[in-house]
N, CA, C and O atoms as a printed pandas DataFrame, in Angstrom:
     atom_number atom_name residue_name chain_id  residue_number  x_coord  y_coord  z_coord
0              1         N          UNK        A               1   14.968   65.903  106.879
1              2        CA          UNK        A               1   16.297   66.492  106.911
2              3         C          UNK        A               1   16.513   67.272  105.614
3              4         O          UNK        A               1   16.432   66.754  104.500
4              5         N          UNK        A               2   16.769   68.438  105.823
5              6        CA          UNK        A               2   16.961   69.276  104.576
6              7         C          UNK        A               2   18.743   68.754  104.066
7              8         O          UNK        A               2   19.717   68.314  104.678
8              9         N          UNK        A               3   18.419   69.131  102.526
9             10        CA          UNK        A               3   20.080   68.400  101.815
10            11         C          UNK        A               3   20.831   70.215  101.563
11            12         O          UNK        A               3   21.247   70.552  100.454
12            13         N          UNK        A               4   20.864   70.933  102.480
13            14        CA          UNK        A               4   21.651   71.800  101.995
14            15         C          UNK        A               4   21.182   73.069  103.657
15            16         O          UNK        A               4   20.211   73.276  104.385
16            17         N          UNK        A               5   22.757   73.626  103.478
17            18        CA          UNK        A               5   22.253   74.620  104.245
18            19         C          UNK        A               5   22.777   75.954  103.978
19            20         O          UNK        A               5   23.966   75.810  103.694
20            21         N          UNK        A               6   22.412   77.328  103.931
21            22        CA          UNK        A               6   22.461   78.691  103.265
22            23         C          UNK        A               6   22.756   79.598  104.210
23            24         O          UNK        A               6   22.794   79.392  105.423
24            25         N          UNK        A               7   23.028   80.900  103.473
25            26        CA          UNK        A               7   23.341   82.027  104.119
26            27         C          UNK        A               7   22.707   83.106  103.250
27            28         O          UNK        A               7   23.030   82.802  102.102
28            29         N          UNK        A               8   21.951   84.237  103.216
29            30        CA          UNK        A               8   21.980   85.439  102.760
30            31         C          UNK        A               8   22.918   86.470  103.194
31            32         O          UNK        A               8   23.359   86.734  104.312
32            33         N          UNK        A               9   23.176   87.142  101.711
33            34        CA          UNK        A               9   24.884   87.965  102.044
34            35         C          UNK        A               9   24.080   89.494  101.185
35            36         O          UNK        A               9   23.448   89.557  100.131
36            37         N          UNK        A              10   24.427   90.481  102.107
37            38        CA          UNK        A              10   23.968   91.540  101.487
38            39         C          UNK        A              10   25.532   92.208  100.050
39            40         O          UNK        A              10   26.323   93.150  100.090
40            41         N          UNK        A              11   25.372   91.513   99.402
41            42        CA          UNK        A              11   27.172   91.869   98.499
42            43         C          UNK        A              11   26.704   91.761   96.899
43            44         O          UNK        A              11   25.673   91.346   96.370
44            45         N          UNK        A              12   27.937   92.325   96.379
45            46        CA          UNK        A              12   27.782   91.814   94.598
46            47         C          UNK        A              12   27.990   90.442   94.447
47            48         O          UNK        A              12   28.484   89.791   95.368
48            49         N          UNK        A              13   27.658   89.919   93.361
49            50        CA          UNK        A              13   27.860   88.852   93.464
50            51         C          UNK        A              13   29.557   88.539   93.404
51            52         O          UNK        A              13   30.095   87.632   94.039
52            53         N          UNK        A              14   30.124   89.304   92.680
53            54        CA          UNK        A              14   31.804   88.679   92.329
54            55         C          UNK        A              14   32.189   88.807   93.958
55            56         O          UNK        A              14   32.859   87.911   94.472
56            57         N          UNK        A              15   31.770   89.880   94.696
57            58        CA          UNK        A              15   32.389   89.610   96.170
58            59         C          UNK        A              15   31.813   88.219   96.686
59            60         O          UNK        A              15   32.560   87.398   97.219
60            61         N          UNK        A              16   30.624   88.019   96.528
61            62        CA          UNK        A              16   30.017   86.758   97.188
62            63         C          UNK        A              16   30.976   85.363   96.653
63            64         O          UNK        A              16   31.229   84.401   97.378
64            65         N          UNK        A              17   31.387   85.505   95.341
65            66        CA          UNK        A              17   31.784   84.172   94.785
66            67         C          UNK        A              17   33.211   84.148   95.851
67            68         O          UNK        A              17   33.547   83.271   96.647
68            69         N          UNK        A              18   33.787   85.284   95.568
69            70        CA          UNK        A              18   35.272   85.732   96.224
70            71         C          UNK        A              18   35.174   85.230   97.724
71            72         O          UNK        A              18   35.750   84.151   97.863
72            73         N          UNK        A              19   34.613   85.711   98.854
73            74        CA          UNK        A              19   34.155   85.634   99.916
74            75         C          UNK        A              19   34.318   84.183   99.650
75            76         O          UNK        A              19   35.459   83.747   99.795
76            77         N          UNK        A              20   33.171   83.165   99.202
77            78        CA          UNK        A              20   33.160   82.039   99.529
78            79         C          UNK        A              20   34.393   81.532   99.214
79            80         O          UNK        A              20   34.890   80.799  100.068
80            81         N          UNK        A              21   35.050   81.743   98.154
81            82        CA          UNK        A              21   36.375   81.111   98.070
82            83         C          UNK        A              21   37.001   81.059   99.574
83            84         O          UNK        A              21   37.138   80.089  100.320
84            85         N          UNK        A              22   37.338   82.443   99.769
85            86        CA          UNK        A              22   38.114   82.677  101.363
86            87         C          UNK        A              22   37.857   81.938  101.704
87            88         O          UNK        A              22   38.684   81.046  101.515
88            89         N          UNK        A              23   36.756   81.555  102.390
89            90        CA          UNK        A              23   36.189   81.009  103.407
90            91         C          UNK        A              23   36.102   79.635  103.722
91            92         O          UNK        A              23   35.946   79.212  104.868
92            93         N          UNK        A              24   36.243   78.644  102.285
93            94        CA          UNK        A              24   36.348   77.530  102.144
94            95         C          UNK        A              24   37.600   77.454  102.579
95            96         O          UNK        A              24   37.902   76.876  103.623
96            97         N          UNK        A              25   38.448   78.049  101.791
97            98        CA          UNK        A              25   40.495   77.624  101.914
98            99         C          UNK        A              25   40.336   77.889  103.721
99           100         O          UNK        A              25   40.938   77.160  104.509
100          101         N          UNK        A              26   39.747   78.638  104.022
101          102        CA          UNK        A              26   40.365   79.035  105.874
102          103         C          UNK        A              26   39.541   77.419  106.224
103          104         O          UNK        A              26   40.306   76.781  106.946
104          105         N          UNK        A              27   38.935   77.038  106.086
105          106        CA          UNK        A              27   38.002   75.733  106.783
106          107         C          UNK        A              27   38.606   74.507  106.292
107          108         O          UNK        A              27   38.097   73.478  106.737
108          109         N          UNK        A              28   39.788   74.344  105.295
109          110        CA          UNK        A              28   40.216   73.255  104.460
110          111         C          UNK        A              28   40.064   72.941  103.562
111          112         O          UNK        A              28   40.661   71.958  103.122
112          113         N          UNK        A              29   38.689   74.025  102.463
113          114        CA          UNK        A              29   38.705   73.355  101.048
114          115         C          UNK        A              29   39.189   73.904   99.826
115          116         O          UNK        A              29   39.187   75.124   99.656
116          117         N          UNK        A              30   39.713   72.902   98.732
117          118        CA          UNK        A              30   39.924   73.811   97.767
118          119         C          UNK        A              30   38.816   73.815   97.345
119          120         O          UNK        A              30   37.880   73.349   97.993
120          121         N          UNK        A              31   38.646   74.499   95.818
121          122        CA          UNK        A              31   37.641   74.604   94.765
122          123         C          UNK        A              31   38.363   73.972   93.505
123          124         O          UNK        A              31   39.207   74.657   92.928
124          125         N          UNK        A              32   38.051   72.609   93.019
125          126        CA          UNK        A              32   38.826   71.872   92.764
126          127         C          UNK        A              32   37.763   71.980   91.100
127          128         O          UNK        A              32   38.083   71.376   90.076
128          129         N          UNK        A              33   36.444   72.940   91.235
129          130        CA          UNK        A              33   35.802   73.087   89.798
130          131         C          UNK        A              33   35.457   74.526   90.051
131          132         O          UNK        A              33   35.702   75.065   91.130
132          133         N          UNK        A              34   34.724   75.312   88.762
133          134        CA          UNK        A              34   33.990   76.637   89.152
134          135         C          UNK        A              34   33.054   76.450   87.729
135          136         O          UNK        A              34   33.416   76.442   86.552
136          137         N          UNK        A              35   31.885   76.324   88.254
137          138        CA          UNK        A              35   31.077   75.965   86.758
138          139         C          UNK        A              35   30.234   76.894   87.060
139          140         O          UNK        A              35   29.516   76.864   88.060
140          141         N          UNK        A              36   30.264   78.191   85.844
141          142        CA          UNK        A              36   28.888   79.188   85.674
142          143         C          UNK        A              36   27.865   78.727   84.854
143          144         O          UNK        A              36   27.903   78.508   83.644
144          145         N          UNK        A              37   26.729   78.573   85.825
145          146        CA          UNK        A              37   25.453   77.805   85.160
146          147         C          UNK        A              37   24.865   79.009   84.243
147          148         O          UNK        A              37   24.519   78.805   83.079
148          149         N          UNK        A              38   24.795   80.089   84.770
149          150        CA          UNK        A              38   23.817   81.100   83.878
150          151         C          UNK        A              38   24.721   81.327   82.210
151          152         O          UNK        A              38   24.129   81.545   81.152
152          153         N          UNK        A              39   26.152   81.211   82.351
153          154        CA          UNK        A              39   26.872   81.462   81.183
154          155         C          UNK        A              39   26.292   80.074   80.063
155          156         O          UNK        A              39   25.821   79.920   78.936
156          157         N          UNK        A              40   26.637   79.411   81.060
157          158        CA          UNK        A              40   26.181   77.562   80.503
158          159         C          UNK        A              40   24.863   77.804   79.465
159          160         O          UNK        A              40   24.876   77.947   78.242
160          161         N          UNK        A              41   24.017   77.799   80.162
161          162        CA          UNK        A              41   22.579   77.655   79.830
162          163         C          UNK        A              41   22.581   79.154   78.841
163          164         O          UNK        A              41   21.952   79.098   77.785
164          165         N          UNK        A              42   23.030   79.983   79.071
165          166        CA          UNK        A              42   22.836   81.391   77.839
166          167         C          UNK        A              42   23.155   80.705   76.697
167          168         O          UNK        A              42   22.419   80.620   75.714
168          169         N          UNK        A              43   24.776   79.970   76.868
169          170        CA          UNK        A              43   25.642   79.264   75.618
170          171         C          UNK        A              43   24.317   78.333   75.227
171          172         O          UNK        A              43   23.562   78.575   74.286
172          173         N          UNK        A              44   24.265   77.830   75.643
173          174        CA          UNK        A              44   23.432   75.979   75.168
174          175         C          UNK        A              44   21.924   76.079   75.007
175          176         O          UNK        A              44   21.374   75.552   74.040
176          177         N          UNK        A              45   21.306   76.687   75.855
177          178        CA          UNK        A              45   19.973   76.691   75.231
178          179         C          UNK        A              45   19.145   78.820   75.020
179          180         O          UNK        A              45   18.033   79.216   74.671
180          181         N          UNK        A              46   20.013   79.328   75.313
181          182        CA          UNK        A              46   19.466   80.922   74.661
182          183         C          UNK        A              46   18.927   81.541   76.021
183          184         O          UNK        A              46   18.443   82.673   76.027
184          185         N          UNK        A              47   19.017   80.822   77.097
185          186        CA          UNK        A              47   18.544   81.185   78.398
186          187         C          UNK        A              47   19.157   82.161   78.872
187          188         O          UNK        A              47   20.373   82.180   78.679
188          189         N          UNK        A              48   18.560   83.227   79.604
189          190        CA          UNK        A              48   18.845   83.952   80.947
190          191         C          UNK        A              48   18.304   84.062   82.117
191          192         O          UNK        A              48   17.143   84.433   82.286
192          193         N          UNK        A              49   19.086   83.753   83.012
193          194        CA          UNK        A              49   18.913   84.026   83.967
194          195         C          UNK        A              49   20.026   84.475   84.956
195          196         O          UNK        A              49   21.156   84.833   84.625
196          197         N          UNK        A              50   19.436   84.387   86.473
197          198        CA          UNK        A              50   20.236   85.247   87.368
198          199         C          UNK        A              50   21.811   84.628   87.542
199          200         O          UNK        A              50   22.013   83.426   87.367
200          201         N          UNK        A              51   22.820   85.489   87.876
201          202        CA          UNK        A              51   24.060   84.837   88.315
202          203         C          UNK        A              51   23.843   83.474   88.940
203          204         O          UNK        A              51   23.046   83.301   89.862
204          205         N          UNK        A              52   24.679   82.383   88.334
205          206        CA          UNK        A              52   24.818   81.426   89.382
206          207         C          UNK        A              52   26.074   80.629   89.014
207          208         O          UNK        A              52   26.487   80.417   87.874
208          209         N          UNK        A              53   26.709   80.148   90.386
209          210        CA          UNK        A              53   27.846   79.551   89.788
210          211         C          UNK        A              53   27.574   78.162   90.881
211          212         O          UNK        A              53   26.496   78.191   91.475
212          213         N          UNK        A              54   28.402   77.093   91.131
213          214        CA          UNK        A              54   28.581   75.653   91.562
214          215         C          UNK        A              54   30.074   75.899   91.788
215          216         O          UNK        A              54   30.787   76.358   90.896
216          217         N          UNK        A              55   30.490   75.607   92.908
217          218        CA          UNK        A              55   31.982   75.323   93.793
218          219         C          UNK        A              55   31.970   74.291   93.638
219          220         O          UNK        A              55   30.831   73.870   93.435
220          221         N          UNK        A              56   33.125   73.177   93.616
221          222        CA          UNK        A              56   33.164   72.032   93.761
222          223         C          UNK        A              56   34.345   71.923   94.569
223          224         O          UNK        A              56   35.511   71.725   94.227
224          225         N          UNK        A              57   33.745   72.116   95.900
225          226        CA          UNK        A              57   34.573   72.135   97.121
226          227         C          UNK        A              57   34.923   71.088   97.979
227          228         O          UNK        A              57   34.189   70.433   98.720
228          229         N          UNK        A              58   36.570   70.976   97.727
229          230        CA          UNK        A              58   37.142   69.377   98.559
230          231         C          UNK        A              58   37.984   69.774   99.406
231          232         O          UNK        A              58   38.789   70.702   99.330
232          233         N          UNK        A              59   37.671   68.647  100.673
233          234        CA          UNK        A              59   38.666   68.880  101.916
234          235         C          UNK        A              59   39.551   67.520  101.560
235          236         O          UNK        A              59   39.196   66.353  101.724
236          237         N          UNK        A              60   40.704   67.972  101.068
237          238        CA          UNK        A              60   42.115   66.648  100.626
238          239         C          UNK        A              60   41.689   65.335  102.129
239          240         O          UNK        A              60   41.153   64.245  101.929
240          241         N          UNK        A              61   41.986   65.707  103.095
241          242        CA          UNK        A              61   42.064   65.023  103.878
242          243         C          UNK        A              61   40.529   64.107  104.130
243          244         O          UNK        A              61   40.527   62.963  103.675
244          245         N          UNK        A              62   39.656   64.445  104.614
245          246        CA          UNK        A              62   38.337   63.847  104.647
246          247         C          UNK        A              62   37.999   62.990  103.098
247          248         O          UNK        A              62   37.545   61.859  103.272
248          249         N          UNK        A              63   38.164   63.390  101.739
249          250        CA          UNK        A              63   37.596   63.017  100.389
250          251         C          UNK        A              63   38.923   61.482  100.700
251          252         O          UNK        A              63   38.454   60.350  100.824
252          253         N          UNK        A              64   40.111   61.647  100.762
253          254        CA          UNK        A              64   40.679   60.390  101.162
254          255         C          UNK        A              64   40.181   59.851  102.088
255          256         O          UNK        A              64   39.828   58.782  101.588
256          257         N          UNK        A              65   39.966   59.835  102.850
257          258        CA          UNK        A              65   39.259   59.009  104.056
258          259         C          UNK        A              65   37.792   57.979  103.821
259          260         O          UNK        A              65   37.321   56.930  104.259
260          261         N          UNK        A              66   37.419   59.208  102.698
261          262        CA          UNK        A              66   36.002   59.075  102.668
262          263         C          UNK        A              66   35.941   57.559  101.170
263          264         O          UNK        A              66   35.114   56.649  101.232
264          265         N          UNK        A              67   36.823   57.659  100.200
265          266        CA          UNK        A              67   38.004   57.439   99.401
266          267         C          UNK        A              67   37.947   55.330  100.116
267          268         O          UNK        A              67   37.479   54.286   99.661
268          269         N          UNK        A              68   38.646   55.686  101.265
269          270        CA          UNK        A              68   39.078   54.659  101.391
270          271         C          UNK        A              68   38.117   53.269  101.790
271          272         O          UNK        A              68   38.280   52.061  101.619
272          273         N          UNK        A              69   36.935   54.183  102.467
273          274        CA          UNK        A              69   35.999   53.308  103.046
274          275         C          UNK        A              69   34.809   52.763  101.672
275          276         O          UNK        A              69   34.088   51.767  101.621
276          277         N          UNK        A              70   34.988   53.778  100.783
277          278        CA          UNK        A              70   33.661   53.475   99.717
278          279         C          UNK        A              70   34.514   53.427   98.580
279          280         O          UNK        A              70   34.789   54.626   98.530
280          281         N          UNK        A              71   35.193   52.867   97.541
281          282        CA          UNK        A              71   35.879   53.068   96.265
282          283         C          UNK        A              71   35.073   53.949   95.003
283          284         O          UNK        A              71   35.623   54.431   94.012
284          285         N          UNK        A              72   33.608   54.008   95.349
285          286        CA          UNK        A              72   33.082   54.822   94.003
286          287         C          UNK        A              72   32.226   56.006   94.689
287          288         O          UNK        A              72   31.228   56.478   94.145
288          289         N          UNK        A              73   32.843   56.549   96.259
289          290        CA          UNK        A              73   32.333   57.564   96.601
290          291         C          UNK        A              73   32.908   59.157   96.033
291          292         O          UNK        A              73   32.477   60.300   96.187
292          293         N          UNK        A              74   33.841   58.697   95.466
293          294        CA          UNK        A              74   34.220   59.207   94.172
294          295         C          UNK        A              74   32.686   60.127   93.389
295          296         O          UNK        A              74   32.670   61.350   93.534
296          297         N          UNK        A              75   31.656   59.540   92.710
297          298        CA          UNK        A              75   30.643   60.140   92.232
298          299         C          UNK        A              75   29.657   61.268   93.184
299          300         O          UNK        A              75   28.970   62.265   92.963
300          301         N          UNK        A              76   29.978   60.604   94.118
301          302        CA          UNK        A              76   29.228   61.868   95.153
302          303         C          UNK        A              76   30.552   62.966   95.550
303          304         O          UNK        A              76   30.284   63.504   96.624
304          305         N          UNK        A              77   31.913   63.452   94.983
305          306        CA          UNK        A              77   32.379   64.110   95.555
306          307         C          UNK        A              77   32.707   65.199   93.956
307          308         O          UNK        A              77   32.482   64.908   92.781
308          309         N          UNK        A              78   33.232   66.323   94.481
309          310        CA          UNK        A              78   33.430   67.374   95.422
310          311         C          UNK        A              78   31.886   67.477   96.051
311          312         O          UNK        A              78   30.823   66.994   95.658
312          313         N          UNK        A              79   32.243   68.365   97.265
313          314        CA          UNK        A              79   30.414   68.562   97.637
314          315         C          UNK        A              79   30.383   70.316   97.216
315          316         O          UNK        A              79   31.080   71.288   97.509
316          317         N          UNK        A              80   29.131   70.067   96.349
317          318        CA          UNK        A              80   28.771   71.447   96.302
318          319         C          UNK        A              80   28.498   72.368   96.841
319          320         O          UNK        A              80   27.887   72.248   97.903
320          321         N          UNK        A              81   28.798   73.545   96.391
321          322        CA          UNK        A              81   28.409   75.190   96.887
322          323         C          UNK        A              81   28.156   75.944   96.056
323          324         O          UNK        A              81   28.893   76.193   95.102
324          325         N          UNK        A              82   26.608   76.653   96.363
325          326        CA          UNK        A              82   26.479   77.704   95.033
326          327         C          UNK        A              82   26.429   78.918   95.535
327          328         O          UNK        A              82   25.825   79.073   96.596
328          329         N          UNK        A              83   26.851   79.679   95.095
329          330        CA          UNK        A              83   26.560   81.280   95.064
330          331         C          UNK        A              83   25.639   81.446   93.731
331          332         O          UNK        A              83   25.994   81.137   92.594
332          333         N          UNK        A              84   24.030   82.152   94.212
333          334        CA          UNK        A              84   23.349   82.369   93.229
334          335         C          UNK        A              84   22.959   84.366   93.866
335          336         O          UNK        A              84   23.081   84.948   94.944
336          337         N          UNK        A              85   22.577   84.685   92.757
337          338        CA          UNK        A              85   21.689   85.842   92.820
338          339         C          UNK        A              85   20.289   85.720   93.169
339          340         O          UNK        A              85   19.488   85.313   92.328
340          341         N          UNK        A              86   19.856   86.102   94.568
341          342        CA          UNK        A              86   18.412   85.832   94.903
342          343         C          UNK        A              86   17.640   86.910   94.164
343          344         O          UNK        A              86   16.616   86.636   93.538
344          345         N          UNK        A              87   18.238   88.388   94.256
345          346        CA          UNK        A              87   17.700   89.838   93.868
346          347         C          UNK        A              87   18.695   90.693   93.674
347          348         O          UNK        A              87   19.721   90.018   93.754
348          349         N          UNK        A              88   18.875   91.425   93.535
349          350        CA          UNK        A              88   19.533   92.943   93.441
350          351         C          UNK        A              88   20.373   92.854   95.005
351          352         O          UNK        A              88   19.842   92.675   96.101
352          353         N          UNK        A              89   21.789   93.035   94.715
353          354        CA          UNK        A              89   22.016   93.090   96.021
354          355         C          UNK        A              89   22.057   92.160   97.093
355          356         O          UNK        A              89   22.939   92.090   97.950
356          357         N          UNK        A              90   21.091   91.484   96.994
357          358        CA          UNK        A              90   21.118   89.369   97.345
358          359         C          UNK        A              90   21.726   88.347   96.972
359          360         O          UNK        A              90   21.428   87.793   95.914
360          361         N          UNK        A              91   22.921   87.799   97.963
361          362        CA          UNK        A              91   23.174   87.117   97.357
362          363         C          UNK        A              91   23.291   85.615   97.974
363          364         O          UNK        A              91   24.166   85.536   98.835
364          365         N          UNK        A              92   22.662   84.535   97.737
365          366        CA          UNK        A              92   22.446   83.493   98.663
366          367         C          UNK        A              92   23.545   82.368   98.603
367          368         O          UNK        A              92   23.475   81.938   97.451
368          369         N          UNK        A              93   24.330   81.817   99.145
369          370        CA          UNK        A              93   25.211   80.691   99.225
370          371         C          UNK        A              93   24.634   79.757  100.283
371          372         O          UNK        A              93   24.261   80.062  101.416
372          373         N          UNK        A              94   24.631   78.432   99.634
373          374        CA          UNK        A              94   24.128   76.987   99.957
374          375         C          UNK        A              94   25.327   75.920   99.927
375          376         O          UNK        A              94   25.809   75.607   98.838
376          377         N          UNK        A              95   25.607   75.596  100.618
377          378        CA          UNK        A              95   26.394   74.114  100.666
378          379         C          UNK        A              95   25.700   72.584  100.676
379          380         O          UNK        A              95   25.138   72.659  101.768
380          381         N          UNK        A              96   25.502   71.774  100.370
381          382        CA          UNK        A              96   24.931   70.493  100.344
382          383         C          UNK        A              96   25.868   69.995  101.799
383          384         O          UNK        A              96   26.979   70.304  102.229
384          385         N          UNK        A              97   24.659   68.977  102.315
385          386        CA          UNK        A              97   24.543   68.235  103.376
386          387         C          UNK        A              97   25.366   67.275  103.118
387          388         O          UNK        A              97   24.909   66.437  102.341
388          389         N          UNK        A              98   26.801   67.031  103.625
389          390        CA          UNK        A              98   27.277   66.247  103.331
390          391         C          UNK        A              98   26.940   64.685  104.371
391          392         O          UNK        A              98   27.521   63.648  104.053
392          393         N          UNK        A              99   26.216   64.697  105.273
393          394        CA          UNK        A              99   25.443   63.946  106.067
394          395         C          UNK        A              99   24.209   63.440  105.362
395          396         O          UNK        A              99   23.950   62.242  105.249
396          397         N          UNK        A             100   23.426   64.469  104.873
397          398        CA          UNK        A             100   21.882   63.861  104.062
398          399         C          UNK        A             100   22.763   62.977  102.812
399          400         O          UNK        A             100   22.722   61.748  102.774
400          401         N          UNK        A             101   23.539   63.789  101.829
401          402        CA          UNK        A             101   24.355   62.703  100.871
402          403         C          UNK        A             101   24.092   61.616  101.156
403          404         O          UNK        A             101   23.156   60.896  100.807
404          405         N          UNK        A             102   25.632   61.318  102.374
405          406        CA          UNK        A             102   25.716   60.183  102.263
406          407         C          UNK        A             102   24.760   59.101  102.496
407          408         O          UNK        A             102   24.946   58.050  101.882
408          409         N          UNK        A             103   23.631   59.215  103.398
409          410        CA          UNK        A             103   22.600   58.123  103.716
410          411         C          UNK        A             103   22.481   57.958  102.208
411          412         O          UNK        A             103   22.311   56.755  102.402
412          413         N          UNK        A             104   22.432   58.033  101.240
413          414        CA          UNK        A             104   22.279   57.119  100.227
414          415         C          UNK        A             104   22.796   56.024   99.773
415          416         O          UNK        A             104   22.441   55.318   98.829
416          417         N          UNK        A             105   23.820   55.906  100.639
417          418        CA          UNK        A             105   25.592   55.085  100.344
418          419         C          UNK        A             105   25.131   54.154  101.953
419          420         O          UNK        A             105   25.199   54.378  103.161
420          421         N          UNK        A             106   24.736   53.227  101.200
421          422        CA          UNK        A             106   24.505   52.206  102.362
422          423         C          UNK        A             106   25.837   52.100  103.047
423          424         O          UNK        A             106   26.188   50.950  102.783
424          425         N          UNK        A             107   26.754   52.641  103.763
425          426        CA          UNK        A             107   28.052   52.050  104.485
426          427         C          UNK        A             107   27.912   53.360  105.431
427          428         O          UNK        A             107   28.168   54.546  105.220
428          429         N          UNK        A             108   27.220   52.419  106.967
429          430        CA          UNK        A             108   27.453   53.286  108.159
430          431         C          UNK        A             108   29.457   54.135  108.312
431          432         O          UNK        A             108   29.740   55.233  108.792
432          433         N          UNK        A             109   30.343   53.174  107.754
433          434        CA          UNK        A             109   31.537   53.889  107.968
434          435         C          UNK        A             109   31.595   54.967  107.234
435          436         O          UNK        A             109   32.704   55.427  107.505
436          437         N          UNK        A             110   31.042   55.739  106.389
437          438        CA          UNK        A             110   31.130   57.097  106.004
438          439         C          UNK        A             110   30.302   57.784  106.896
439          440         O          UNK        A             110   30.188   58.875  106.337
440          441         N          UNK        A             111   29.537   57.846  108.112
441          442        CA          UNK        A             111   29.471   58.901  108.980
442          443         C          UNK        A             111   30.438   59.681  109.233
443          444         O          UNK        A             111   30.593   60.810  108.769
444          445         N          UNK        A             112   31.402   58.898  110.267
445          446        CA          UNK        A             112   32.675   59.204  110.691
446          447         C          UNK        A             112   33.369   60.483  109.609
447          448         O          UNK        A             112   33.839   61.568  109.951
448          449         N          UNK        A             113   33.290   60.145  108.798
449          450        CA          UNK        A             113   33.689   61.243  107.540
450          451         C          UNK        A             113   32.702   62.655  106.921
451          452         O          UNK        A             113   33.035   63.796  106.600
452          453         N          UNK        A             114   31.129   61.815  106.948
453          454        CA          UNK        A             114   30.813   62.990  106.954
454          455         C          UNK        A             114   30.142   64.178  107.794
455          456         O          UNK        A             114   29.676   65.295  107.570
456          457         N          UNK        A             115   30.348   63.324  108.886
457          458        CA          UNK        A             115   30.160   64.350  109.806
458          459         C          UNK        A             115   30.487   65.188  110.465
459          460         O          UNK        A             115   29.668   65.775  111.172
460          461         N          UNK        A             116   32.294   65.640  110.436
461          462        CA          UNK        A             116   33.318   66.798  110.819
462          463         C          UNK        A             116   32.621   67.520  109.279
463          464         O          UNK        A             116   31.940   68.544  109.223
464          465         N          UNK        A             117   33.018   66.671  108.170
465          466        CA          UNK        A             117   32.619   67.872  106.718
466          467         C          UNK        A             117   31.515   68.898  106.967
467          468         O          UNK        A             117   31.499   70.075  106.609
468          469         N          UNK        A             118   30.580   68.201  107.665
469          470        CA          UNK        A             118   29.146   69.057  107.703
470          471         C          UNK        A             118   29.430   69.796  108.687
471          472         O          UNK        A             118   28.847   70.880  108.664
472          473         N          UNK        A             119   29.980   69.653  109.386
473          474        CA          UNK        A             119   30.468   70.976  110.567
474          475         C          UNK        A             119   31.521   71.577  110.122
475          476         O          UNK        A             119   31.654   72.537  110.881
476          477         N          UNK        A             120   32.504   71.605  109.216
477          478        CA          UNK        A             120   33.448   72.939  108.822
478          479         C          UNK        A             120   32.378   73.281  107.055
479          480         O          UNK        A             120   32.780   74.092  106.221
480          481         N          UNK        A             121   31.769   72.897  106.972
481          482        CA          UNK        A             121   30.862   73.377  105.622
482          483         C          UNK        A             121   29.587   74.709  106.421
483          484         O          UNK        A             121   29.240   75.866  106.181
484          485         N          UNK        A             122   29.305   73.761  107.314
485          486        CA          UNK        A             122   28.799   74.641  108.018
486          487         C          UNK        A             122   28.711   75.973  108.740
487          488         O          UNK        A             122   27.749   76.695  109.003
488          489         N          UNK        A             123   30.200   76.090  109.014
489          490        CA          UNK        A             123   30.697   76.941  110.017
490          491         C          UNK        A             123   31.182   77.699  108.690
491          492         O          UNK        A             123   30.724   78.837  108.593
492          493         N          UNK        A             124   32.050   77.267  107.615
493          494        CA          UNK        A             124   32.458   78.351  106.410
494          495         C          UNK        A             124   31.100   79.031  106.034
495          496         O          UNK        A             124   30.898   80.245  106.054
496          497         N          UNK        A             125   30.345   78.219  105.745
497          498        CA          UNK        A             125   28.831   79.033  105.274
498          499         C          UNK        A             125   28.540   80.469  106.493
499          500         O          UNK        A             125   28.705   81.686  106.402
500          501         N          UNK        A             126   28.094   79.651  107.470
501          502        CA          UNK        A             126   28.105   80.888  108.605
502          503         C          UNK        A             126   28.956   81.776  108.985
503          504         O          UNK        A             126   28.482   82.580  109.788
504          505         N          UNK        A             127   30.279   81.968  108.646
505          506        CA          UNK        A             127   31.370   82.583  108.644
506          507         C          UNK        A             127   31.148   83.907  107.283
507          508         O          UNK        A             127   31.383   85.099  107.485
508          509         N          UNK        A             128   30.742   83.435  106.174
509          510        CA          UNK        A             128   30.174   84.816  105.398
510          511         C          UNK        A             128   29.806   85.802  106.101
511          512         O          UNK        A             128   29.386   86.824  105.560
């Protein structure tokens, strides 16, 4: 089972980051972080590389739910989304499996929860 699933977007990247925003809020999520890794890593270790940023995208309703059944499922949440630069003009967005996640979290009652997530994560991704 792959832990993530993608889209290639023919756009700049600031439209790609933008776009995904949309697209989350229409499906239920906010972006509750926005962490630029390439700024990160330039600052901290002298690195460059291509655009990349991390969404930390929550659906209020499901993260309570999810909340109630596990008390420290907390560490596995927001679920991520990156918009990276594949090439020139490429731009790839990935969401994490919020289904592969959870099998790490021994408690069959977080299916129920993450398995609508992985279908509107899904459908926002494919909606780009």
């Amino acid at each position: 089972m792959s832990y993530y699933f993608s889209k290639m977007l023919a756009a700049t990247f600031e439209d790609a980051v933008a776009r995904t925003k949309e697209v989350l809020a229409a499906h239920g999520f906010g972006v509750l972080s926005e962490i630029d890794v390439a700024s990160t890593l330039k600052a901290k270790l002298g690195v460059d590389m291509s655009p990349y940023v991390i969404l930390g995208a929550c659906n209020p309703q499901y993260a309570h739910r999810a909340l109630a059944i596990e008390s420290k499922i907390g560490t596995m949440l927001p679920c991520n989304v990156i918009v990276r630069e594949a090439g020139p003009g490429s731009i790839e967005v990935a969401a994490v499996d919020p289904v592969a996640s959870m099998q790490a979290v021994e408690n069959p009652a977080l299916a129920a929860v993450a398995e609508p997530v992985r279908g509107l994560l899904e459908r926002a991704i494919a909606g780009l």
